[in-house]
N, C-alpha and C positions, 0 to 999 in steps of 0.2 A: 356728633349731632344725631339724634334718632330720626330713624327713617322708617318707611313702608316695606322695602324689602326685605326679605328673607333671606337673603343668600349677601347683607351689606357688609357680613365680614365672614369668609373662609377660611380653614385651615386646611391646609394641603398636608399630611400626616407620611410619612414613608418611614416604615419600621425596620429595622436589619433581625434578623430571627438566628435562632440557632439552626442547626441542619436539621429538616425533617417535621419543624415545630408550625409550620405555615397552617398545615388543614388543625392542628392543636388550638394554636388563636383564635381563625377564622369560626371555628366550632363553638370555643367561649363567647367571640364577639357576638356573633350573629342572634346566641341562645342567648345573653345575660346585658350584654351594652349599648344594644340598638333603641329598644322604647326606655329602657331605666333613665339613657342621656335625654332622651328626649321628652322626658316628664322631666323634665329641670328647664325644660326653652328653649334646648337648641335645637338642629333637625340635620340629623346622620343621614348625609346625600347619596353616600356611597361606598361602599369596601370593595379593594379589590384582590386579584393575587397579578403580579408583576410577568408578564406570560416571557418575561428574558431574564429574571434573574430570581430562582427558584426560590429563595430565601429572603424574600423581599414583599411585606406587606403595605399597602398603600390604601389609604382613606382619606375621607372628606367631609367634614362638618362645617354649620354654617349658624349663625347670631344675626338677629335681630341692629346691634350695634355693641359698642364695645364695653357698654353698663351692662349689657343682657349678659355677654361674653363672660363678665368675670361672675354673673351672678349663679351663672347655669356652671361655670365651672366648680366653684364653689361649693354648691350643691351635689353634684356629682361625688367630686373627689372628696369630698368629705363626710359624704352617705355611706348606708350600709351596703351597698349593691360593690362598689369598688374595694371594700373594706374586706368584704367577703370573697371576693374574687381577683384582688389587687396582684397580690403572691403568684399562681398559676398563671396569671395574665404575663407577669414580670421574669416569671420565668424563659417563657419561649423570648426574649429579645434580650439581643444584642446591645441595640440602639434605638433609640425613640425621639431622637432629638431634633431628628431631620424633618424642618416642622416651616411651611410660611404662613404668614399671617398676612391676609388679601382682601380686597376689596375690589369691587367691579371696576372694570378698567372705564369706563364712561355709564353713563342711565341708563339704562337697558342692553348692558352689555353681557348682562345673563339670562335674557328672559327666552331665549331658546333650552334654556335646562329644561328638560323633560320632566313631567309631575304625576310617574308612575305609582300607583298602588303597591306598596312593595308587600312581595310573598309574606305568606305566614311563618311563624316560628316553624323549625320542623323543616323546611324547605332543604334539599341540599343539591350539592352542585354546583351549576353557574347558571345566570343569568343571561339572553342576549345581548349581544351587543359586543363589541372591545370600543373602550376609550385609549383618544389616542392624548397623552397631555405632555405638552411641550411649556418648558419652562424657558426664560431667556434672561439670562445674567445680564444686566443691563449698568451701563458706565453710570449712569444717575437715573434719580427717579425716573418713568416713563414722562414723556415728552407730548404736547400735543402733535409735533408732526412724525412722531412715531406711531401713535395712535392714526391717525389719521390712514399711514400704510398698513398698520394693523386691518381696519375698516374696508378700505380700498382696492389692496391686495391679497393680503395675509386668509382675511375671511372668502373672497370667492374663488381661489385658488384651492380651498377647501372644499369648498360647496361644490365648485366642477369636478374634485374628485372625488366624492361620493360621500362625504361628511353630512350626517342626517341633522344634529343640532350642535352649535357649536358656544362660545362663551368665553371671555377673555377677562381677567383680572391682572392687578398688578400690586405689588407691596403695600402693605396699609402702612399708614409714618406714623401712626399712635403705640407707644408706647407700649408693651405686652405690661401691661397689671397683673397676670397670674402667674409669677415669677417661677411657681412649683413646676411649671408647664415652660422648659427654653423654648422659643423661636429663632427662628433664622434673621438677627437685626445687623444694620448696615449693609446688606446685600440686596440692592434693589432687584426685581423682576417683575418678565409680563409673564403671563401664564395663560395655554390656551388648552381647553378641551373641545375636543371634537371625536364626536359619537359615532361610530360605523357601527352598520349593521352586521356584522360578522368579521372576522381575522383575514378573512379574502378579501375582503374589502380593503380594509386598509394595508393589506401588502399591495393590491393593485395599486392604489395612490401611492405607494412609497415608489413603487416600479416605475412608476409612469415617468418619474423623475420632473414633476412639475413643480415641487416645493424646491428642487436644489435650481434649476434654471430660474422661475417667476419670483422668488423671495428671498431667497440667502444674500444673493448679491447685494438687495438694496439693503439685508439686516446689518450688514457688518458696522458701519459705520458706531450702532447705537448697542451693541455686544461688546459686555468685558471679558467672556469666557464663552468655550462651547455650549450651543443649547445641549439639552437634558430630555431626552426625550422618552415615554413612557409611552408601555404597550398593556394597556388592561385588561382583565378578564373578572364583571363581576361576581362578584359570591349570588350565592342561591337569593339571598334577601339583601340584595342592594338595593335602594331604589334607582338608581342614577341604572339605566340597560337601555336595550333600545326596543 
């Protein structure tokens, strides 16, 4: 169904790299696939590098709806910008497969995303901010009295530990149409990010120990598998920083 929002279907992207290939990517990506994708529709939210597992690249893109989705990929991967930089891109990885296809877990359950100016080309480094993104294998689709503790719990358990914007999606059930592209289907999940303003930040939250006392307890019920939990460090031209 087409909507308003911009962020009505995400891909959550996590690469496996060769050793050493990470700043190689990050240097393609940032120079050749940031506005090329997004002069086709979609809007490149964020690149990152994985601050625990050195060979581990992880992005985020987002469509309009799931007609835009396959139009803007189409476009893309079928253009000359991929075409010419496909090979070098294909080299540094491993893996690319490791992919969800999401949508806002409720109406406005992403309009805390930050709507940064993102640096110029030429930028290098990192960006502020680490995102923290926790994924959760879930026994079936999300639920509404799962969301509900999402909302309840899950969210200001965040927010008293120093989490600046936060944002929760969960499995989209449409079909993946750009079949060139696998996703991750029949494996439902919720998916949360939350923004600290620095790596300090979110170690103190992780110390404080008020996500394993306040929330583990009541998740288990609606988990098939351990969560999945991500420690981010933006590239120089991400927009998604804090």
């Amino acid at each position: 169904m087409p909507t308003t929002d911009p962020h009505a279907i995400v891909e959550l992207r996590q690469y496996t790299l060769h050793p050493q290939q990470r700043e190689v990517l990050i240097d393609l990506f940032d120079r050749e696939f940031v506005e090329t994708q997004e002069a086709q529709g979609m809007r490149v939210l964020g690149q990152f590098r994985d601050l625990d597992r050195p060979d581990r690249f992880v992005w985020l893109r987002s469509f309009a709806d799931m007609q835009a989705r396959h139009r803007a990929l189409e476009g893309f991967y079928g253009g000359p910008v991929w075409a010419a930089h496909r090979n070098a891109a294909n080299a540094t990885m491993i893996d690319s497969d490791n992919v969800h296809l999401l949508c806002p877990a409720w109406p406005g359950a992403t309009a805390a995303l930050p709507h940064h100016a993102r640096p110029q080309p030429g930028a290098q480094g990192a960006t502020a901010g680490v995102l923290q993104v926790t994924v959760l294998p879930l026994r079936e689709p999300a639920t509404p009295p799962l969301l509900d503790f999402c909302r309840h719990r899950m969210t200001p358990t965040l927010q008293r530990g120093g989490a600046r914007q936060i944002a929760w999606f969960c499995t989209e059930p449409s079909p993946n149409t750009f079949s060139r592209l696998p996703v991750r289907e029949g494996e439902p999940v919720l998916m949360g990010l939350a923004l600290f303003g620095d790596e300090a930040a979110l170690t103190s939250f992780t110390d404080s120990g008020a996500w394993a006392r306040d929330v583990v307890p009541g998740l288990a019920p609606w988990l098939a598998a351990e969560p999945e939990v991500l420690r981010l460090q933006p590239t120089a031209r991400s927009a998604l920083h804090a």
